[in-house]
C-alpha positions as CSV (number, residue, x, y, z in Angstrom):
1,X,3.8,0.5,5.4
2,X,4.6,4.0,7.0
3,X,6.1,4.9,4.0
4,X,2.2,4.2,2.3
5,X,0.6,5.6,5.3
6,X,3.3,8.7,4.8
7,X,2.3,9.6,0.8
8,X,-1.1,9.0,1.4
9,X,-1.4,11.6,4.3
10,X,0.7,14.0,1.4
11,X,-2.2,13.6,-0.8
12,X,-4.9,13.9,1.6
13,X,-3.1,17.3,2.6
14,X,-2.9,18.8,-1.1
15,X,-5.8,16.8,-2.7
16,X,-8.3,15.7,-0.6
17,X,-9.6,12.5,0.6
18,X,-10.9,11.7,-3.0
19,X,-7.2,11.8,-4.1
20,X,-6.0,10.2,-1.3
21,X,-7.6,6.7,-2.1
22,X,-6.0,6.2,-5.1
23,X,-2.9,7.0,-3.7
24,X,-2.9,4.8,-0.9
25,X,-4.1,2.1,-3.5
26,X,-1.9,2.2,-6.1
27,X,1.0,4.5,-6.0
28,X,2.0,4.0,-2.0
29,X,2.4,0.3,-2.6
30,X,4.5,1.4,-5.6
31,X,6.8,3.2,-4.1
32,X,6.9,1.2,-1.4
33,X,8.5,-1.8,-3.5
34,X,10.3,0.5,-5.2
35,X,12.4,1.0,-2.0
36,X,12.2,-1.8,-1.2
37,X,14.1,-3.2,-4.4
38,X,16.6,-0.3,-4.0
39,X,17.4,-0.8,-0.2
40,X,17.0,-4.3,0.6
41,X,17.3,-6.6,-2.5
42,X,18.4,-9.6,-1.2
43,X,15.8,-10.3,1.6
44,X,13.7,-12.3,-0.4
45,X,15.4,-15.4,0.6
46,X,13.5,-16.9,3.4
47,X,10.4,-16.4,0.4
48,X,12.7,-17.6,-2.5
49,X,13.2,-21.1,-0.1
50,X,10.0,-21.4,0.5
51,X,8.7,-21.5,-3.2
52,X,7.4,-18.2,-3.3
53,X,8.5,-16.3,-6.4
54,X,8.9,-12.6,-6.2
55,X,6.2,-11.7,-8.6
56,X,3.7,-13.9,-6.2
57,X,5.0,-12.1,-3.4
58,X,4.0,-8.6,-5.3
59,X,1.0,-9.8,-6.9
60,X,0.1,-11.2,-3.6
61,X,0.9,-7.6,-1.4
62,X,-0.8,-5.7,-3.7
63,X,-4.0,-7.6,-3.4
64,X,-3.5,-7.5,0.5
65,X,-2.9,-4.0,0.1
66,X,-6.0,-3.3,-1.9
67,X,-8.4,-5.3,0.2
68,X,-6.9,-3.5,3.5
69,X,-7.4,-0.1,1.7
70,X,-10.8,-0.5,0.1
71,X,-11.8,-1.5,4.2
72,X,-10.2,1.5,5.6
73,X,-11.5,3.7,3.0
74,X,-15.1,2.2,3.5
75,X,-14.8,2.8,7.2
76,X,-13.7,6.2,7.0
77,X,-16.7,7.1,5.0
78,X,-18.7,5.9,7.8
79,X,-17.4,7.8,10.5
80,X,-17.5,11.0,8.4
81,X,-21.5,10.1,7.5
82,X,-22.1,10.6,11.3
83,X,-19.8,13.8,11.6
């Protein structure tokens, strides 16, 4: 997640919020199991035992990531309606 958090800030930085929301949607997650497959690529056990296949686990983040997002980014348009 801070790694998401992290590229999204980088794109709100050079390209503005507008940027920023597709980054956080698409590409953070991305990367993020990108690492995730390079540095830990065995921790899918307790998952694995428990029926969950990795593709279910992705298909399931991403949607969990995208919901989350779509909120946050929804919120923030709020607050900047009232600044």
């Amino acid at each position: 997640m801070t790694i998401n958090v992290s590229i999204t800030v980088l794109a709100w930085v050079f390209g503005g919020f507008e940027t920023s929301k597709y980054v956080l949607i698409i590409f953070g997650f991305l990367i993020s199991i990108l690492i995730k497959e390079v540095n830990a690529k065995n921790e899918y056990l307790f998952y694995y035992n428990n029926g969950v296949s990795k593709l279910q686990l992705f298909v399931y983040g991403f949607l969990m990531n995208f919901v989350f997002s779509m909120v946050l980014i929804l919120v923030i348009n709020e607050v900047l309606k009232f600044l």
